[in-house]
KOLGUTOR-178868 format. One line per field, with one value per residue (C-alpha): z, y, x; residue in one letter; residue number from 1. Coordinates in pm, whole numbers, plus 50000, padded with zeros to 5 digits. Each point is the difference from the previous one (the first is absolute). Last residue first. Layout:
N
c3 (Z:...)
c2 (Y:...)
c1 (X:...)
type (a:...)
seq (NUM:...)
END
This chain:
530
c3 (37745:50100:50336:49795:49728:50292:50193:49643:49990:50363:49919:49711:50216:50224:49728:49883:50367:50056:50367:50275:50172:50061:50144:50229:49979:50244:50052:50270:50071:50061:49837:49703:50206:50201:49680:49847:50252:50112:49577:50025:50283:49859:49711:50169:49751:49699:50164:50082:50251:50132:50156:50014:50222:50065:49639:50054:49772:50193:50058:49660:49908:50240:49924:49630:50085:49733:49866:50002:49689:49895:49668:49794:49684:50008:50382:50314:50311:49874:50166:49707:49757:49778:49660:50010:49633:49907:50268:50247:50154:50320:50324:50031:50209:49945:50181:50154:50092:50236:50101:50266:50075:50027:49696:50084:49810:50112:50051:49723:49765:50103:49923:49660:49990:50061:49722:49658:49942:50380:49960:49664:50082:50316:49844:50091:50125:50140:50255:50018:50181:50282:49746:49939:50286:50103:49707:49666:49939:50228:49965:49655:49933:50282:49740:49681:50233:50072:49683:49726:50071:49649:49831:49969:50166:50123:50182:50046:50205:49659:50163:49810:49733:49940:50201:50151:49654:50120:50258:49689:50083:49959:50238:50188:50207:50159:50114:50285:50013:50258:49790:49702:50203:50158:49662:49908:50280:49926:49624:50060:50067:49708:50014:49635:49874:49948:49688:49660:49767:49755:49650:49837:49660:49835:49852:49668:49917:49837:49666:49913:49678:49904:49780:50148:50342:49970:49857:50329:50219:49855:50013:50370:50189:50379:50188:49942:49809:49706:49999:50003:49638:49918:49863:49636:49873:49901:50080:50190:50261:50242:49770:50106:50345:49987:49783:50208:50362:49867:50365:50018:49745:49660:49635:49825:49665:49698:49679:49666:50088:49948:50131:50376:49980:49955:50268:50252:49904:50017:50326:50192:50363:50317:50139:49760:49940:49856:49755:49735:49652:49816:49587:49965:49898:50244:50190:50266:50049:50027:50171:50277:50035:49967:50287:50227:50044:49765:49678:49717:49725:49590:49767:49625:49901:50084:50166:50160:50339:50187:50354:50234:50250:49809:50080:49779:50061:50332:50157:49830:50229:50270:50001:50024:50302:50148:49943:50173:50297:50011:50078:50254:50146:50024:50177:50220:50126:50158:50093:50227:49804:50139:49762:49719:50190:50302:49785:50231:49813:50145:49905:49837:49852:49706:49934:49634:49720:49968:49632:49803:49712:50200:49687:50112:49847:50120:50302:50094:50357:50045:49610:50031:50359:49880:50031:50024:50051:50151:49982:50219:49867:49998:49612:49995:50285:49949:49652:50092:50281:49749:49721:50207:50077:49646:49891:50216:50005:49617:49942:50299:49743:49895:50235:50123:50087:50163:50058:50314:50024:50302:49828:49678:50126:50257:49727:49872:50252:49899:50295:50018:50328:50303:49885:49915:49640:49972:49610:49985:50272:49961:50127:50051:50044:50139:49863:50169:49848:50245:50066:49958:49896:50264:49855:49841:50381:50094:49822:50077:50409:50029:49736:50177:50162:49636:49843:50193:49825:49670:50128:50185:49930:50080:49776:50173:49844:50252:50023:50344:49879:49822:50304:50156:49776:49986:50396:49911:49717:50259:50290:49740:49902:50320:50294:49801:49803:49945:49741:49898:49658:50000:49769:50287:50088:49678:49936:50346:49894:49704:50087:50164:49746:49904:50208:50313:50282:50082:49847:50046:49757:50124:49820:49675:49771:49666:49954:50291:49901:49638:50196:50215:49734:49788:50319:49966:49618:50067:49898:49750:49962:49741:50087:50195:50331:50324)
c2 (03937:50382:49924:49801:50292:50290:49755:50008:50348:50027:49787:50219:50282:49895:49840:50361:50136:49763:49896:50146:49799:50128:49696:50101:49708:50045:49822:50121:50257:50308:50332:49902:49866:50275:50254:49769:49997:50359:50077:49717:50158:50310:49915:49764:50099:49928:49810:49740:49789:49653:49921:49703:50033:49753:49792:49647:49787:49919:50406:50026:49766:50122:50341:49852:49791:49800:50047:49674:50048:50131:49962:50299:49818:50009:49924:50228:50029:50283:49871:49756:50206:50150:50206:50363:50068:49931:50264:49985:49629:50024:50077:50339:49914:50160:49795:50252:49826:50083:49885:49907:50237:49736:49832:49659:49715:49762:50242:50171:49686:49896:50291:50010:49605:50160:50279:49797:49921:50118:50271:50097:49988:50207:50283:50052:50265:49945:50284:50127:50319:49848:49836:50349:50132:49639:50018:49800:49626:49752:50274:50036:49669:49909:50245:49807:49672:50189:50169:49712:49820:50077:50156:50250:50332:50270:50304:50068:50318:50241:50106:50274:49893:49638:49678:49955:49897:49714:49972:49856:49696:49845:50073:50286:50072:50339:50179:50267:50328:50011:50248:49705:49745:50177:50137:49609:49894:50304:49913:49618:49966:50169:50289:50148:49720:49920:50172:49908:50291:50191:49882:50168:49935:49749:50054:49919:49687:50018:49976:49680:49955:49635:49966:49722:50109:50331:49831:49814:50326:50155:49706:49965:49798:50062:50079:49971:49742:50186:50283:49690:49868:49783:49697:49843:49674:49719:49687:49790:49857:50267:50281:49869:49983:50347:50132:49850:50172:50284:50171:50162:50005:49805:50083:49802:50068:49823:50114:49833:49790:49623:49870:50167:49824:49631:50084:50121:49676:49787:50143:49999:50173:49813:50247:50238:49824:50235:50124:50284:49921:50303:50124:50352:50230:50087:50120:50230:49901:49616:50050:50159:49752:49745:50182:49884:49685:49840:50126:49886:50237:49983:50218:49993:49696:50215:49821:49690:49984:49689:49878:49821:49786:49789:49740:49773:50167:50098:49622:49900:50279:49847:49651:50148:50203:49676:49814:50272:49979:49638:50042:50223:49763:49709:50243:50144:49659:49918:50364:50031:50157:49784:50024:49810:49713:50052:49913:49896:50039:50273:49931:50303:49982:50240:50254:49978:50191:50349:50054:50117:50297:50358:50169:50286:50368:50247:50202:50107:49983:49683:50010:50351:49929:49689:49642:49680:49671:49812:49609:49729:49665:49680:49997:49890:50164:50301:50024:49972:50244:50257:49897:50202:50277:50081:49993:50248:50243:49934:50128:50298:50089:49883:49765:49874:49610:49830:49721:49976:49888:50254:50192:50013:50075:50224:50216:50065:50214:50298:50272:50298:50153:50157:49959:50173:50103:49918:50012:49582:49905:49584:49823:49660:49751:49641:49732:49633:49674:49777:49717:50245:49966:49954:50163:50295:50033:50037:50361:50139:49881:50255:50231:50104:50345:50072:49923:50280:50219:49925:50018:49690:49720:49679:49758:49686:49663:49671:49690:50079:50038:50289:50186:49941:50204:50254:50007:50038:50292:50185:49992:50139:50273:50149:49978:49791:50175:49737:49829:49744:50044:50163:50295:50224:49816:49970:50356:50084:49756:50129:50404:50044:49926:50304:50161:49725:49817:49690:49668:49658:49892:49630:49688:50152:49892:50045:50231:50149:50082:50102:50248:50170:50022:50202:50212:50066:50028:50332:49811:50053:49730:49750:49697:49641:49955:50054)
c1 (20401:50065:50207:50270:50019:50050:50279:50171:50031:50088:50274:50118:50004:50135:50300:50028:50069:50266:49941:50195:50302:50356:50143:50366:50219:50286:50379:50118:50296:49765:50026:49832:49733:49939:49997:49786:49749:50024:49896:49677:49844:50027:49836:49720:49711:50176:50270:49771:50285:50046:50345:50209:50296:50310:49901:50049:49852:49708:49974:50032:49724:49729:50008:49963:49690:49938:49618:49804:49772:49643:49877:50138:50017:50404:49950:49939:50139:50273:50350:49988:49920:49776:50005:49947:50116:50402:50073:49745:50098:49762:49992:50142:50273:50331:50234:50302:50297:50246:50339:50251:50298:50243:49864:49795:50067:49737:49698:50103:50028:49705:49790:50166:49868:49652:50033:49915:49649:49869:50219:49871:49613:50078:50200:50358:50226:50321:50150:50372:50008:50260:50216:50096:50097:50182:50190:49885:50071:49799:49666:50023:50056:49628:49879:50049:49883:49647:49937:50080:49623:49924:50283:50252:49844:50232:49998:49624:49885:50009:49645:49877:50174:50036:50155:49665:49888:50093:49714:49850:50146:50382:50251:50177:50316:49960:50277:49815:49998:49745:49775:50043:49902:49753:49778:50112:49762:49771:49941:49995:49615:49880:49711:50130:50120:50403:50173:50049:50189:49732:50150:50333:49952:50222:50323:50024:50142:50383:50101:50111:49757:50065:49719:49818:50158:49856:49663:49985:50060:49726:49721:50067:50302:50013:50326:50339:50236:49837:50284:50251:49873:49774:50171:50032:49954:50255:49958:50293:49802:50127:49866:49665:50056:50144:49727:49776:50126:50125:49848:49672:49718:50074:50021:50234:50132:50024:50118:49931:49791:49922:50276:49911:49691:50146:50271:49740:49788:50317:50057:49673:50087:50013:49850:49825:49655:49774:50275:49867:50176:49918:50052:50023:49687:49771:50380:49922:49611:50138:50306:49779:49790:50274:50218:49714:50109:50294:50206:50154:50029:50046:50051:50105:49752:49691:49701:49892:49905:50176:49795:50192:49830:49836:50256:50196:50390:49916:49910:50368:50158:49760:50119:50317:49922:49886:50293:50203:49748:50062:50366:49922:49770:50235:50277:49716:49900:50369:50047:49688:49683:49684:49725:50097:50201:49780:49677:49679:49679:49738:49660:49815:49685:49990:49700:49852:50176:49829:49850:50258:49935:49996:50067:50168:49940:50267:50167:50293:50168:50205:50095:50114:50177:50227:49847:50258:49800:50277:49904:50093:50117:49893:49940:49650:49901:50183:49870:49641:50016:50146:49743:49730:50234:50059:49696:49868:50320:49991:49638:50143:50271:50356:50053:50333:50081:50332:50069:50243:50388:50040:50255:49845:49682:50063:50189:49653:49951:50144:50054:49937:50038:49783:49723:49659:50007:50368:50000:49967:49820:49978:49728:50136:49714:50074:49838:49999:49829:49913:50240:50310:50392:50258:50261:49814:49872:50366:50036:49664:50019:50321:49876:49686:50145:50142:49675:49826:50236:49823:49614:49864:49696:50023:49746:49963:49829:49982:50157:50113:50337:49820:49829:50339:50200:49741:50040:50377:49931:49815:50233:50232:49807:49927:49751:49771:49662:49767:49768:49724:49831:49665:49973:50096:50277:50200:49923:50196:50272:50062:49950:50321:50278:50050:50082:50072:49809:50132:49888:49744:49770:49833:49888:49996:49752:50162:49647:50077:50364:49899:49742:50300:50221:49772:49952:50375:49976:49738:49602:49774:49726:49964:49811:50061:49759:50208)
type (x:x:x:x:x:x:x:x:x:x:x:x:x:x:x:x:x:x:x:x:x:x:x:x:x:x:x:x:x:x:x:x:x:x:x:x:x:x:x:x:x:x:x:x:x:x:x:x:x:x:x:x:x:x:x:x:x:x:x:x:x:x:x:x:x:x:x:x:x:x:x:x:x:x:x:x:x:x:x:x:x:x:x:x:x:x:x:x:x:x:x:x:x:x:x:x:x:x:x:x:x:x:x:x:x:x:x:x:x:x:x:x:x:x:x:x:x:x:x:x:x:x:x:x:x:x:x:x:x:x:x:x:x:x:x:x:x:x:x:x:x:x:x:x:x:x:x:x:x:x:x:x:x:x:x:x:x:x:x:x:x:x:x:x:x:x:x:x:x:x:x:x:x:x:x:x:x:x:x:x:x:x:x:x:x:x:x:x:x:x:x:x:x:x:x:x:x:x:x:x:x:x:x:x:x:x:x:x:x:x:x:x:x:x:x:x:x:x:x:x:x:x:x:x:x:x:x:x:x:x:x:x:x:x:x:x:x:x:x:x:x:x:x:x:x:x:x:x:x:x:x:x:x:x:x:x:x:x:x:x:x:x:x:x:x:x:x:x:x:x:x:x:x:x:x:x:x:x:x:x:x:x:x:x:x:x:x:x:x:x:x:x:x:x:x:x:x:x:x:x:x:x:x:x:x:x:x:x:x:x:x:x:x:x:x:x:x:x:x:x:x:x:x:x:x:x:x:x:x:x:x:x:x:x:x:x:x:x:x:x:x:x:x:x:x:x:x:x:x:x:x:x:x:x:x:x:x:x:x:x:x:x:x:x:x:x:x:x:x:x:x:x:x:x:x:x:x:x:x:x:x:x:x:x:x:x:x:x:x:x:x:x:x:x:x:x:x:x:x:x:x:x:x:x:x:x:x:x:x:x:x:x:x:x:x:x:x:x:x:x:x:x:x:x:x:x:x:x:x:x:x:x:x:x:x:x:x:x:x:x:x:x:x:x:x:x:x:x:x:x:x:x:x:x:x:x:x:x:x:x:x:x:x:x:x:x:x:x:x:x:x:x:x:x:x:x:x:x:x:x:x:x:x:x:x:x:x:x:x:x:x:x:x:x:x:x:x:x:x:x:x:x:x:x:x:x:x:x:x:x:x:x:x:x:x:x:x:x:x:x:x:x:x:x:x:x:x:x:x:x)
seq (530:529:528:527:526:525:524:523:522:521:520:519:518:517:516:515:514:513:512:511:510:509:508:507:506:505:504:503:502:501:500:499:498:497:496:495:494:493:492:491:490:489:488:487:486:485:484:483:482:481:480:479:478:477:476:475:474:473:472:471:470:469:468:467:466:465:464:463:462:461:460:459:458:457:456:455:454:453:452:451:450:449:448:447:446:445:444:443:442:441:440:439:438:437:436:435:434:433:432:431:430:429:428:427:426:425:424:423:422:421:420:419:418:417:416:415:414:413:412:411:410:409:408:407:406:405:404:403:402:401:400:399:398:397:396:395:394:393:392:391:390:389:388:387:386:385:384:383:382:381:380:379:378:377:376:375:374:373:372:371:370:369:368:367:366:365:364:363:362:361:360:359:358:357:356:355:354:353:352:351:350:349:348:347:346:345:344:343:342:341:340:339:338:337:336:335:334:333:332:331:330:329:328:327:326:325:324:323:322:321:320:319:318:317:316:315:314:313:312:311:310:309:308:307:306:305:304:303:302:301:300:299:298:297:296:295:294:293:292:291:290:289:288:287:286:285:284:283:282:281:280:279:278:277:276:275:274:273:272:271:270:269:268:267:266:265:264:263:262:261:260:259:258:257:256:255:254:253:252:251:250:249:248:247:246:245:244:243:242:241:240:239:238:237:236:235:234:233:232:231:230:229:228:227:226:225:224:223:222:221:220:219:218:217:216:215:214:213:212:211:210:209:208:207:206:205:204:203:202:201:200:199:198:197:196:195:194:193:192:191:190:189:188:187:186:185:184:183:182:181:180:179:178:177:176:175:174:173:172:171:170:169:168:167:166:165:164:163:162:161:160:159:158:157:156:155:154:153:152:151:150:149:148:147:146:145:144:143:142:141:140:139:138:137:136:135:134:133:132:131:130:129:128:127:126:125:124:123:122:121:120:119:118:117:116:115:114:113:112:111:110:109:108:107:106:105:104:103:102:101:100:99:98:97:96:95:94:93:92:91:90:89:88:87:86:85:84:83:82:81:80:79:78:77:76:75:74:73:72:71:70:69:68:67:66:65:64:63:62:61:60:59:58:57:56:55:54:53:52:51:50:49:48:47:46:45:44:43:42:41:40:39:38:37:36:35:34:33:32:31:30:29:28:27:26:25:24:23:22:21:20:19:18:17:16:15:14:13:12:11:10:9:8:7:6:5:4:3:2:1)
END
């Protein structure tokens, strides 16, 4: 990719500074907004995959760099959760390749189903930590990530948030692509291998490491000071600068690139030379605690900012510490599933049956609205099988009995097979059903693939897993096959029988999302025109 100045959204600004880092491979799950990484990364010509789920996709990362190679994994915020287990011990055991991962934070709840900051991964994980401010940043950011990690044996959390994902700008495309690596694997179990003896040692190294980087902070470019009035002062990270900057042209700024570990003496040095200083930050208190920690004094949003997305608006409020409340914002058109969609006549059923319904993550969510109201509960990905195995262990008999999990086929392949097992292994005495909803693909965050799909990220063609075949491996009494849109009735007697049964059932309701035809179709119609 030849240098220039192009416009580009900060996640395909990502993508190109991983090219140009030469990545060895981009792996991730699927997730607003997070999404559109890895597919720009492959259509430019790096290498990358969609894994089953985000874990799976840190640890192939994980291997890409003990491999010697360069991995950028790719997630939104809850996805982190699922890779926290690998996340935390990989700080221990440092990297060969540099590693990124991308956190694309949601702050407002756009598309999620909480809000969580993700910057507190960082602390607790002992990571460095960098936040652009635009997509320039998003570039350059991610091309100095794989340099630090390298040279600091660390990996790096490149924390995004939705505005930064999502808006565009000019980016000044300005590295050439570093050469391919050869990669010759060199035999480490001390640094690689995490029993207690070696963990102790690297523990004690990852300390020394996050002083090396405290030092690192205090002499970087990273921070960027813009002088202007002596009375005010703010500190602020991401995209909260852009806004600080239309909200405030005139207040002095100290926008943090790097904001874990955090540069004290600069922080103190700014904070002296202001009057006031507040800190503007997205999401939890999380530098104005740190900050206050070290014995500076600045000033906190307060609680009514603890929620949702800043803007221009809400940034003056906290400027000049107007409390009253947001207005209330105009009731929008509610979501709703597509006219033609698979799922309407399962949950149609569902909800005709009376059935308790315990949901997960998709758009068949939006099952849980009116005209359906067929979805009980929804926690997280892969949460509907083992919430409604619970039920089914706690409620009476005439209850239990209308208990059925629902799942989609891209989340029980990233979180639902060990649900499977647990049914099949602790079986309630009035057994169980769950409902996959196969519309093969991942609609909600954009009609990615999957594994059960047969076709890769760049829609090459894949070995699909057979998920008839998996739960009967695993156990499953009855596995049924069903199009409910043209099998309705079909599909009703089935449930009833299996809710009536004692076994544990999978029923499949499979019927391609009618979007994603389309969109295949589409693409078929380019293919045949060259």
């Amino acid at each position: 990719m030849s240098p220039g100045k192009v416009i580009l959204s900060g996640d395909e600004a990502v993508a190109y500074g991983a090219y140009a880092a030469s990545v060895a491979l981009g792996s991730g799950y699927p997730g607003t907004p997070s999404t559109e990484i890895l597919e720009t990364l492959s259509r430019i010509g790096g290498r990358a995959e969609w894994s089953p789920n985000e874990k799976v996709a840190l640890e192939v990362g994980i291997g890409v760099s003990f491999a010697g190679g360069r991995s950028i994994v790719t997630m939104k915020h809850v996805g982190v959760n699922v890779a926290a287990d690998p996340l935390f011990t990989l700080a221990y055991t440092g990297v060969s390749g540099g590693l990124v991962l991308v956190s694309a934070d949601d702050p407002g709840l756009a598309s999620s189903q909480n809000e969580q900051d993700n910057r507190n991964y960082a602390k607790a994980a002992k990571l460095l930590m960098l936040e652009p401010s635009d997509s320039q940043e998003a570039y350059d950011f991610t091309v100095l990530a794989f340099e630090l990690s390298e040279k600091f044996d660390i990996p790096v959390l490149l924390r995004m948030t939705t505005r930064v994902c999502h808006s565009q700008g000019v980016v000044n495309l300005w590295k050439e692509k570093e050469a391919a690596r050869e990669f010759v694997y060199e035999k480490n179990i001390r640094k690689h291998v995490m029993v207690p003896a070696f963990a102790k040692g690297a523990h004690v190294k990852l300390e020394k490491i996050m002083k090396e980087l405290e030092a690192f902070a205090e002499t970087s470019a990273l921070e960027d000071v813009k002088k202007g009035s002596n009375e005010l002062g703010i500190i602020c990270s991401g995209v909260a600068y852009q806004h600080v900057c239309e909200a405030a042209p005139e207040a002095s700024v100290l926008k943090l690139g790097m904001t874990w570990p955090l540069p004290k003496k600069k922080i103190a040095a700014f904070a002296a030379s202001v009057k006031r200083c507040i800190v503007v930050e997205e999401g939890d208190r999380f530098l104005a605690d740190a900050i206050s920690s070290f014995g500076i004094r600045v000033e906190p949003k307060p609680d009514a900012l603890l929620f949702g997305e800043l803007d221009v608006t809400r940034v003056r409020k906290q400027i000049t510490e107007d409390e009253t409340p947001d207005p209330v914002p105009k009731a929008g058109r509610p979501p709703q599933l597509c006219p033609g969609c698979p799922h309407r006549k399962s949950f149609e059923t569902l909800r005709d049956l009376g059935c308790i319904v315990s949901g997960d993550i998709g758009c068949y969510t939006l099952g849980t609205l009116p005209p359906f109201s067929a979805m009980d509960m929804c926690v997280c990905m892969g949460a509907s099988i083992g919430v409604g195995l619970g039920l089914r262990h706690t409620l009476k008999e005439s209850d239990a009995r209308r208990v059925v999990s629902v799942i989609g086929d891209s989340t029980f392949l990233h979180s639902g097979l060990t649900g499977i097992v647990e049914m099949v292994y602790n079986r309630p005495a009035t057994g169980h059903l769950v409902v996959i909803l196969d519309n093969s693909t991942t609609a909600m965050t954009g009609l990615q693939e999957n594994p059960a799909t047969g076709r890769h990220l760049n829609l090459e063609p894949a070995y699909p897993v057979d998920l008839p075949g998996v739960c009967k491996a695993l156990g499953v009494d009855h596995v049924d096959t069903v199009d409910t849109t043209v099998e309705a009735d079909r599909f009703r007697e089935l449930v009833k029988e299996r809710l009536a049964s004692n076994g544990v059932n999978v029923i499949i309701a499979k019927r391609p999302c009618i979007l994603q035809v389309k969109k295949l179709a589409k693409l078929a119609k380019k293919e045949a025109a060259k």
